[in-house]
C-alpha positions in Angstrom: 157.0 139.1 181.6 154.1 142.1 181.4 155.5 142.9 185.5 159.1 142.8 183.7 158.6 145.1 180.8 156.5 147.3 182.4 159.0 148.0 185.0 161.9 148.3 182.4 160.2 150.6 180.8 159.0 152.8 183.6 162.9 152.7 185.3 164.2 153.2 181.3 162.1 156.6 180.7 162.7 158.1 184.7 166.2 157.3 183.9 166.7 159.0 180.2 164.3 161.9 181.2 166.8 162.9 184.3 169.5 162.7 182.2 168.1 164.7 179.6 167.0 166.9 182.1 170.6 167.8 183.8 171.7 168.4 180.1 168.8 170.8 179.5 169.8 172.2 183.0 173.5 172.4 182.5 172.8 174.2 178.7 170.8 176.7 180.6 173.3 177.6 183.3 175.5 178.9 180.1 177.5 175.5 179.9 179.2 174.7 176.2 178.4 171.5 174.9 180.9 169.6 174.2 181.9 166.3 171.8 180.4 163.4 174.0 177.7 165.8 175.2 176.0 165.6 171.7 176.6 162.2 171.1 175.1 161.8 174.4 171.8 164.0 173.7 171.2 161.7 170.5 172.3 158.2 172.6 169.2 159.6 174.9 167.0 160.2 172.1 167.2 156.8 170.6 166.7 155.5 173.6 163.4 157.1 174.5 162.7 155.5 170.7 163.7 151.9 171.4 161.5 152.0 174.9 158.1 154.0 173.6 158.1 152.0 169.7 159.1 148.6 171.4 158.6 148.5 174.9 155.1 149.9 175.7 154.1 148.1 172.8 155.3 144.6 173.7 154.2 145.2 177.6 150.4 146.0 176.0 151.0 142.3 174.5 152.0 141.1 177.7 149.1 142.2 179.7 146.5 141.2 176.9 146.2 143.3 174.9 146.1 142.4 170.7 146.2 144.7 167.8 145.7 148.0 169.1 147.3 149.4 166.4 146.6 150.2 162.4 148.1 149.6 159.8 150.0 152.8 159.1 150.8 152.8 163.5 152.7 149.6 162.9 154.8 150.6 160.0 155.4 153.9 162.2 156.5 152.0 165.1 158.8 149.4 163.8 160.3 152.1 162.0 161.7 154.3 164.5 162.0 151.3 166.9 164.5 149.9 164.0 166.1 154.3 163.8 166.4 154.3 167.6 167.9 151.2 167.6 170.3 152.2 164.7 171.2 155.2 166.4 171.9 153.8 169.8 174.9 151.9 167.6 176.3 154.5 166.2 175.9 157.1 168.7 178.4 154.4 170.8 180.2 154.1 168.1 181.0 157.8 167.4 181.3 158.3 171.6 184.2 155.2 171.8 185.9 156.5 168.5 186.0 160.4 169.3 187.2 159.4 173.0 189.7 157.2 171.8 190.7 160.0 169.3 190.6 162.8 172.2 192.9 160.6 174.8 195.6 159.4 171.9 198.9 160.5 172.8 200.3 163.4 170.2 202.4 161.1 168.2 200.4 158.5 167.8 198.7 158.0 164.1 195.3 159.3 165.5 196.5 162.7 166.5 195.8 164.3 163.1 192.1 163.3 164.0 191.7 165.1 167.2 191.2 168.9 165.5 189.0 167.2 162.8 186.8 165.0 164.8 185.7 168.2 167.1 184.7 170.1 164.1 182.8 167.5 161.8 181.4 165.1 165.2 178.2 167.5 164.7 177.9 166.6 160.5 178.7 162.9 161.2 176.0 162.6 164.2 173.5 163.7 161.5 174.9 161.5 158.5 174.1 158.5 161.1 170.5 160.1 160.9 170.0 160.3 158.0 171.8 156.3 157.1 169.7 155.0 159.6 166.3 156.9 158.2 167.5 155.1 154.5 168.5 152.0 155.7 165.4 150.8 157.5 162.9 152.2 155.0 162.2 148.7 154.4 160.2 148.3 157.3 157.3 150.3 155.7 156.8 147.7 153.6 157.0 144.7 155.1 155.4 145.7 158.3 151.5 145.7 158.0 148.7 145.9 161.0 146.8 142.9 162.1 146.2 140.0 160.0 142.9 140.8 157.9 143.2 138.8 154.9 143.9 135.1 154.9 145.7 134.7 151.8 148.4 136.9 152.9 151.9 135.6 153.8 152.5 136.2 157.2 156.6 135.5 158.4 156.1 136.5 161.6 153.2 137.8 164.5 154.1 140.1 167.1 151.0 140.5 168.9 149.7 144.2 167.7 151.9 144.2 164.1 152.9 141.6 161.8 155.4 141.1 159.0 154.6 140.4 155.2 157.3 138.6 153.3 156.3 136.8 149.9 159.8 135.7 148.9 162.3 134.1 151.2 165.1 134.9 149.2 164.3 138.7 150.1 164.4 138.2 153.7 167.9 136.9 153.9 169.6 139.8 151.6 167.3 141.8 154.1 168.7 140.6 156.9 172.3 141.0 155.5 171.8 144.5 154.4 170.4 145.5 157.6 173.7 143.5 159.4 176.1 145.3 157.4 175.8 148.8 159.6 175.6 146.7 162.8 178.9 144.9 162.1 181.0 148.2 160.9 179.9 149.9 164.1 180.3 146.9 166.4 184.0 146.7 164.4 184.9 150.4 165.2 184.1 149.9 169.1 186.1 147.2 169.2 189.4 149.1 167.3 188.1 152.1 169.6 187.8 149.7 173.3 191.3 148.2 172.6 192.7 152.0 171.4 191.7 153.4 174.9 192.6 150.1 176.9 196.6 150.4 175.5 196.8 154.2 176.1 195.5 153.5 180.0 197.5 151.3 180.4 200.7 152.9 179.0 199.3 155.8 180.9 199.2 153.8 184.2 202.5 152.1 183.6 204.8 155.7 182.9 202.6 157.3 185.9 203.4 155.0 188.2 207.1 155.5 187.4 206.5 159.1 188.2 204.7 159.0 191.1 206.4 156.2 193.0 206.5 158.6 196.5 203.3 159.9 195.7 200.7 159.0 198.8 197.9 159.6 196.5 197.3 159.3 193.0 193.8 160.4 191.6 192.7 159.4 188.2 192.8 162.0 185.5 189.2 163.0 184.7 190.0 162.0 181.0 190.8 158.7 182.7 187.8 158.5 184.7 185.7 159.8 181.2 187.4 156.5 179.3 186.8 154.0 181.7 182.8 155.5 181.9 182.6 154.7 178.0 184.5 151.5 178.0 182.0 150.8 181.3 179.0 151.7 178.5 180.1 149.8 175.1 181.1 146.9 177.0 177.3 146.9 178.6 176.2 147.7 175.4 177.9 145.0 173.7 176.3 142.0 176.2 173.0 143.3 175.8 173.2 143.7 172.0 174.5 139.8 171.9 171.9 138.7 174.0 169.7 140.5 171.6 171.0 139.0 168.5 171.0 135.3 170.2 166.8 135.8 170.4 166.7 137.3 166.9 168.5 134.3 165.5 166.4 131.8 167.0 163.2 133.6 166.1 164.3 134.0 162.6 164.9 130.5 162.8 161.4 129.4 164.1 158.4 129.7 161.9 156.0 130.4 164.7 157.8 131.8 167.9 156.1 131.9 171.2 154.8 135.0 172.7 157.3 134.2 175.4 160.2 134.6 173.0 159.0 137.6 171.7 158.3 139.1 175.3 162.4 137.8 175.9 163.5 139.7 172.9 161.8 142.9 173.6 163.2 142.7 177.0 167.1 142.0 176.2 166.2 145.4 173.6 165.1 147.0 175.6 167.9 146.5 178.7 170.6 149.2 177.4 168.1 152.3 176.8 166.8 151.5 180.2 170.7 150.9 181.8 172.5 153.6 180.7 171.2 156.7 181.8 172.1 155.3 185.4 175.6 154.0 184.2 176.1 157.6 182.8 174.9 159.2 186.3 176.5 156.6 188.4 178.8 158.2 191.1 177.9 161.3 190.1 176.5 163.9 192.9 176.4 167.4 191.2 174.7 168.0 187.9 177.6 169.9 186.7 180.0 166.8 187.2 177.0 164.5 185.7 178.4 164.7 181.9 181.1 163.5 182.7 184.4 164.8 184.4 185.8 165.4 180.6 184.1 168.8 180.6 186.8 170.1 183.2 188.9 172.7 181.5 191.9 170.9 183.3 194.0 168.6 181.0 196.8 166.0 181.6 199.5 165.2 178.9 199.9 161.4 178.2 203.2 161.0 177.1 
């Protein structure tokens, strides 16, 4: 497990660091950002939180390593481990719902969105900032360093941090409270996955009417854009299940092994370190990196 997470975390920071650096490269050549190429800066910044507050962490655990961190370090790092994390959902929320809102056909009920969601993407990137800052304030109070006094009520050990939870009635509405965001933004991808899914495939179906004696027919790059974010939540999605499954069992368990813990941090720690390579998969230039979207060329679903 220390071999596993050490490598998932070396591959995870390589891959988000080229990323960010074709970003920082394309910005510099004089290139506009676009919509999905802020969501994507933040998706990259909550990744480098998830793999640096919970991965190096948890592969220090894994190679021996036992409380290496005080008390005010813990609370630090579960708390933006628990931001990045946040932030990761709703930066693939806002990406599947502002791509779903870009590709909707002009009479569809979503058209009135398209003007709207280019001009306030920037405000609502930030709002998710600052929700996820406020919701998971919590965690600088449960979370405390190592165990020093014996009469304190420890729920669970992670190795270098520990939680502190005197009342189990607060852990459940904790748990719920902290679920709430999850399950809106796991709803919206879902509305957002089946909204781009229908208009590809209507799109397909009325192209292929049109282009019967056509020897060649090369996907739109608003097609090839969708099917690159479906490609993403869809990854994201089984890795944030598999996550959940080991969160639910551990919650469950009074005293988890160090093995489960080491299986958790991995299956968190999968996406941040996956999608900076889904993102530049079959992608040779850094221009055509971010996407093929960026292209001022634009097709008319009917």
């Amino acid at each position: 497990m220390g071999v596993f997470l050490l490598s998932q975390t070396v591959v995870g920071i390589l891959g988000n660091f080229s990323l960010l650096y074709h970003y920082v490269f394309l910005f510099c050549m004089g290139n506009r950002m676009r919509g999905t190429d802020l969501i994507l800066m933040h998706l990259i910044v909550a990744n480098f939180l998830n793999l640096l507050c919970r991965g190096i962490p948890q592969t220090m655990v894994a190679w021996g390593w036992r409380y290496f961190l005080s008390d005010l370090g813990c609370k630090l790092v579960f708390y933006l481990h628990r931001v990045g994390r946040g932030m990761a959902i709703g930066s693939i929320c806002f990406l599947s719902v502002f791509q779903a809102v870009s590709i909707s056909p002009g009479d569809s009920r979503c058209a009135w969105l398209k003007g709207r969601a280019h001009k306030h993407i920037v405000s609502m990137v930030y709002l998710s900032w600052g929700v996820s800052l406020l919701v998971n304030i919590t965690f600088l109070i449960y979370i405390t360093g190592p165990k020093t006094d014996e009469n304190m009520t420890i729920v669970k050990d992670y190795g270098y941090c520990s939680s502190m939870l005197k009342n189990p009635a607060a852990d459940v509405l904790l748990i719920v409270l902290l679920s709430v965001a999850d399950v809106l933004g796991l709803g919206l991808m879902l509305w957002a996955s089946i909204s781009m899914l229908f208009v590809l495939y209507t799109h397909k179906q009325r192209m292929q009417h049109i282009q019967r004696t056509s020897v060649s027919c090369r996907a739109s790059p608003e097609s090839r854009a969708t099917k690159n974010i479906l490609l993403l939540v869809s990854t994201f999605v089984s890795f944030y299940t598999w996550s959940c499954i080991c969160q639910i069992y551990m919650a469950m368990t009074y005293n988890p092994s160090p093995v489960l813990h080491h299986m958790a941090a991995f299956a968190m720690g999968c996406f941040p370190a996956v999608s900076p390579f889904l993102l530049m998969s079959g992608r040779s230039t850094p221009y055509s990196l971010c996407f093929a979207c960026r292209r001022r060329r634009k097709v008319v679903l009917p």
